[in-house]
N, C-alpha and C positions, 0 to 999 in steps of 0.2 A: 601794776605788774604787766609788763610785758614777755611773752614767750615765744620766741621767733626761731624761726628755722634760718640757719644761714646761705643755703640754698634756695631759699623763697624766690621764685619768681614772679610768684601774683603781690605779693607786696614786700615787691624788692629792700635792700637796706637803705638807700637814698629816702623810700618812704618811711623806712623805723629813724632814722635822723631828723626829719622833719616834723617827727610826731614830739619825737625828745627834744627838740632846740622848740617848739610851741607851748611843752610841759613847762621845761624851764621859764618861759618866758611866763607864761601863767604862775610860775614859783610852785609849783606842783610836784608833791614830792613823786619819785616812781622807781621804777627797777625790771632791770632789763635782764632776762635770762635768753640766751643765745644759746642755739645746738649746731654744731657742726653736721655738715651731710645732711641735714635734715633741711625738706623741701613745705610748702604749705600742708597745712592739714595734717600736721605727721599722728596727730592722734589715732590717724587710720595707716600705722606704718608699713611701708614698700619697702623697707633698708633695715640692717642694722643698727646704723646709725639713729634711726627714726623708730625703733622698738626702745632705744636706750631713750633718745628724747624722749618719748611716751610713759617708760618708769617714770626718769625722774621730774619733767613738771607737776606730775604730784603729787612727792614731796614739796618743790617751791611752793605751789598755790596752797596745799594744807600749811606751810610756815608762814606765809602772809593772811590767810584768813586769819591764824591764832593771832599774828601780830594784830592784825587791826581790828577783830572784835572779839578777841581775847577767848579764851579757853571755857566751854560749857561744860559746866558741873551739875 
């Protein structure tokens, strides 16, 4: 999983394409969550935009952990 800001400038999207078109090439499955206005790091958010990215990546990462090592009971 990938969670990127799409204002990133420390690793710009030319660097999330390169990372994706290497996955693929490995046959590695992945998934890309993208946040609009949001800049690196937004976990520590400066915006709006980057308090919403902050909710919701986790959500994503709690649905991809349960996807891949399933739900503890």
């Amino acid at each position: 999983m990938i969670l990127h800001g799409a204002e990133d400038e420390v690793a710009p999207f030319t660097e999330v394409n390169k990372l994706i078109s290497d996955l693929r090439a490995a046959k590695v499955g992945w998934e890309l969550q993208l946040f609009s206005g949001a800049q690196h790091a937004f976990t520590n958010p400066s915006n709006a935009s980057e308090e919403r990215a902050d909710r919701e990546y986790k959500f994503a990462i709690e649905r991809f952990f349960k996807e891949i090592f399933g739900r503890s009971s």
